[in-house]
N, C-alpha and C positions, 0 to 999 in steps of 0.2 A: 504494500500500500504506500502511497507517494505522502509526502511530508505534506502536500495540501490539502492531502484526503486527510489526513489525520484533524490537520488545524480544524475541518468545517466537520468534522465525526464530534471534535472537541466542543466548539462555541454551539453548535445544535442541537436545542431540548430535545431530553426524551423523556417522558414519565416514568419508562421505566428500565431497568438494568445501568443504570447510571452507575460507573463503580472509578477510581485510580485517578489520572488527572484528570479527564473528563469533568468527574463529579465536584473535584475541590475547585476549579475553574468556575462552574457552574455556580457554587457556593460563593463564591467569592464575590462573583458577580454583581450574585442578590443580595450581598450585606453591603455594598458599596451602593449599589442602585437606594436599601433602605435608609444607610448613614446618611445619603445626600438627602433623601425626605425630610428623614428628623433637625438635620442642617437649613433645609429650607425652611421650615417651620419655627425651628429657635432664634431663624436671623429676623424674623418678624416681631420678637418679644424687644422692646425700645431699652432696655435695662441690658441685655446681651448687646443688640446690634452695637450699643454706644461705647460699649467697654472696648476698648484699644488690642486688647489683650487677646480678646477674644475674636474682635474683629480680623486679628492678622492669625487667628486658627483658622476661620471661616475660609481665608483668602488663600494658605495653603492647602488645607481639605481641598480647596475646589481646582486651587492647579493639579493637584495630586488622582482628583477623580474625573479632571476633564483628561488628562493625560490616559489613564488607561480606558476609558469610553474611546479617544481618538485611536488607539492601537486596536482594540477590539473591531469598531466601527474600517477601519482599513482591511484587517485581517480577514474581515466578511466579506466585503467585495472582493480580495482576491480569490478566496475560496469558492466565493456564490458557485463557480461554474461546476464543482462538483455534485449540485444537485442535478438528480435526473431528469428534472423541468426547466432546466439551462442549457443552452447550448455552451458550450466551449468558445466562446469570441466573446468579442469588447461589444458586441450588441446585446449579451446574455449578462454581463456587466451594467450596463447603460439599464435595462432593463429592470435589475435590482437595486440600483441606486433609486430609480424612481418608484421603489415597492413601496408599501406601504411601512413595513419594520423599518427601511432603511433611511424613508424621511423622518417615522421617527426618533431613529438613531443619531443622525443630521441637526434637529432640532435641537438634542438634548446639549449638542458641545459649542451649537455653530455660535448663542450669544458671547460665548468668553472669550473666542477668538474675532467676534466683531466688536466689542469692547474695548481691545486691545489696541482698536482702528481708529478711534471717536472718543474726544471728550466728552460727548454733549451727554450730562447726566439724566435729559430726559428720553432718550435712546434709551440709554441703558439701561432705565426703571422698567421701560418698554420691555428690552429684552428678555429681562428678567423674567421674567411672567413664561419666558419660552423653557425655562427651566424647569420648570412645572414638567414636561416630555419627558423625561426622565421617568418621573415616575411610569409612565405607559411602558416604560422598557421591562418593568417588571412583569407584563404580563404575556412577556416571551417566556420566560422561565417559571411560568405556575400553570400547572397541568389544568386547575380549577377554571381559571378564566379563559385559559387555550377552551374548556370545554362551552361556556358562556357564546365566545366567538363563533363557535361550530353553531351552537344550536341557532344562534340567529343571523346566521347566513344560509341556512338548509331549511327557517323558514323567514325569508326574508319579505317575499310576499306577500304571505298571510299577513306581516306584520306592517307591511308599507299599507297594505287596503286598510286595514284596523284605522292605521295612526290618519289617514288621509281623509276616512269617515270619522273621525275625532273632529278634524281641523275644520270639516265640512260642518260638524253640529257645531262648532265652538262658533263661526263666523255668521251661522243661521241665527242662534240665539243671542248671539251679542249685538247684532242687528236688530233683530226684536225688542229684547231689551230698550235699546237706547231710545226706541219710539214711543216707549213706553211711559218710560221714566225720564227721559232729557225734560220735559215742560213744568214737571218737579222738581229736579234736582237737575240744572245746566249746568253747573261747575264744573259735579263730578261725572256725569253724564254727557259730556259736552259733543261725543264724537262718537261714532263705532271704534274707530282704533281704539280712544280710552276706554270703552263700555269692552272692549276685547281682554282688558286685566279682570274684571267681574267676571268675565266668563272661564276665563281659568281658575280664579281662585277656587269660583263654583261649581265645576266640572269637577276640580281636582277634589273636593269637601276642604280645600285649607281652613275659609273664611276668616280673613284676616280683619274683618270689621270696616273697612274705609270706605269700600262702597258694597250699599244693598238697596234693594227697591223699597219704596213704603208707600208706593199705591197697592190696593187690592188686588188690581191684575197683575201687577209686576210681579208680587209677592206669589202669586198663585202660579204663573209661568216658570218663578226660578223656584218654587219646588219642582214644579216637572223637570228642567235644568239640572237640577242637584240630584235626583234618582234616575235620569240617565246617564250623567255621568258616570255614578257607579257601575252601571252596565255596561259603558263605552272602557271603560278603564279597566272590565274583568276580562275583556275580551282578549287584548295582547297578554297579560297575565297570566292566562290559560293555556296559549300556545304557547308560550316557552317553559310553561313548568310541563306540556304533556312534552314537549320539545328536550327538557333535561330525562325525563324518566326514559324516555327510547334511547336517548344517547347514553344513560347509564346500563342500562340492558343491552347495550349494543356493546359497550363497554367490557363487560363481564363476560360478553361470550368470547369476544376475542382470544387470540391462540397467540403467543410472542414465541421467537425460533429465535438462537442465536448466530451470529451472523461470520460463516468463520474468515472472512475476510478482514472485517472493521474490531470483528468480536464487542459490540454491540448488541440487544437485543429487539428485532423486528418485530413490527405488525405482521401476522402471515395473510391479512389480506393486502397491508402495502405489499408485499413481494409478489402477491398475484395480480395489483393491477398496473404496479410502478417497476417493483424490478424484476423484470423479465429482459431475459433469463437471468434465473436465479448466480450464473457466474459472474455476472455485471456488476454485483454490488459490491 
């Protein structure tokens, strides 16, 4: 096996057989991805960010974790092409640059080296906020939300009809609404766009108090509103928990083989529908 089949055997989740450096790589990853959270989150406490002391911990933590996200983030594109969904060229490259892992890979380091570029400290507050991507890199490396991903892309459909009949009652009823109730209350009532915050608060049951009807009709409309919501909102809910229980039953029946090439351990229906033939891999 070639030294770049090993590098992308190494950086490439598996939920399972993970064992030697492989695994402590994989570990290592996720504690840096979670150190940078809890860093992002304590440089917002004004009693930390102000301390001097701690301020120049923050600043090396982050050359020290943008540095190995940029090694990792390089090491991927050169390897990408030994997936079996890559070709071998700079187009099978170009290609996973612009995936979806790989901008978020891109996001998580590109602010500190545009930083680097520009004083301008309202850029940078800007950029900031791209830090935030990082976190998403953790859900390369967690079997849970790899499985999350599956389920609502295999029903994506179901879920775009659901949420577009949502956005369809939401814009019916906040329209009604406001005809309702704007000759009472124009402030808060003044528009359908504003009368469209009522209609979320009240679809979703938040009810945040700021605005509600107080003619008779209105009142009697956003009950109907408020009990279809709950129906409108069981519905996607429904399809991704029937949507987890197939995927964990699909789960369980699975057969893993190991792999005497990578000595990894395989999905046996990846090997029937990806690596074919089985000497390929």
């Amino acid at each position: 096996m070639t030294f770049r089949r090993r590098v992308y055997n190494t950086l490439e989740f598996s939920a399972t057989g993970r064992r030697g450096l492989s695994l402590y790589i994989n570990i290592s990853l996720v504690s840096v991805i979670f150190l940078n959270s809890v860093a992002i989150i304590l440089h917002t406490v004004p009693e930390i960010r102000n301390n001097q002391h701690y301020e120049r911990f923050f600043q090396n933590f982050e050359i020290i974790s943008v540095g190995i996200f940029t090694i990792e983030y390089f090491l991927r594109i050169w390897s990408c092409v030994e997936n079996p969904g890559i070709k071998n060229s700079w187009r099978g490259r170009l290609m996973y640059i612009f995936s979806f892992w790989a901008i978020i890979d891109f996001l998580g380091i590109f602010p500190f080296y545009f930083s680097l570029l520009t004083s301008d400290f309202g850029i940078i507050r800007i950029l900031r906020v791209f830090r935030l991507f990082r976190l998403f890199r953790a859900t390369r490396y967690s079997h849970a939300l790899k499985l999350i991903r599956t389920v609502i892309l295999e029903h994506k459909e179901e879920l775009l009809l659901c949420f577009a009949f949502i956005f369809f009652t939401l814009f019916i009823s906040s329209s009604v609404m406001y005809y309702l109730e704007h000759t009472g209350q124009p402030t808060k009532f003044s528009s359908i766009p504003a009368t469209l915050w009522w209609g979320v608060i009240t679809m979703t049951t938040t009810g945040y108090g700021d605005m509600y009807p107080m003619t008779p009709v209105g009142k009697f409309f956003g009950g109907i509103v408020l009990v279809l919501g709950i129906a409108l909102f069981a519905l996607p809910t429904g399809i991704i928990a029937s949507g987890f229980m197939e995927q964990i039953r699909r789960d369980k029946g699975r057969k893993y083989i190991r792999c005497p090439h990578c000595n990894n351990w395989i999905d046996l229906q990846e090997v029937e529908h990806v690596h074919k033939p089985m000497e390929k891999h």
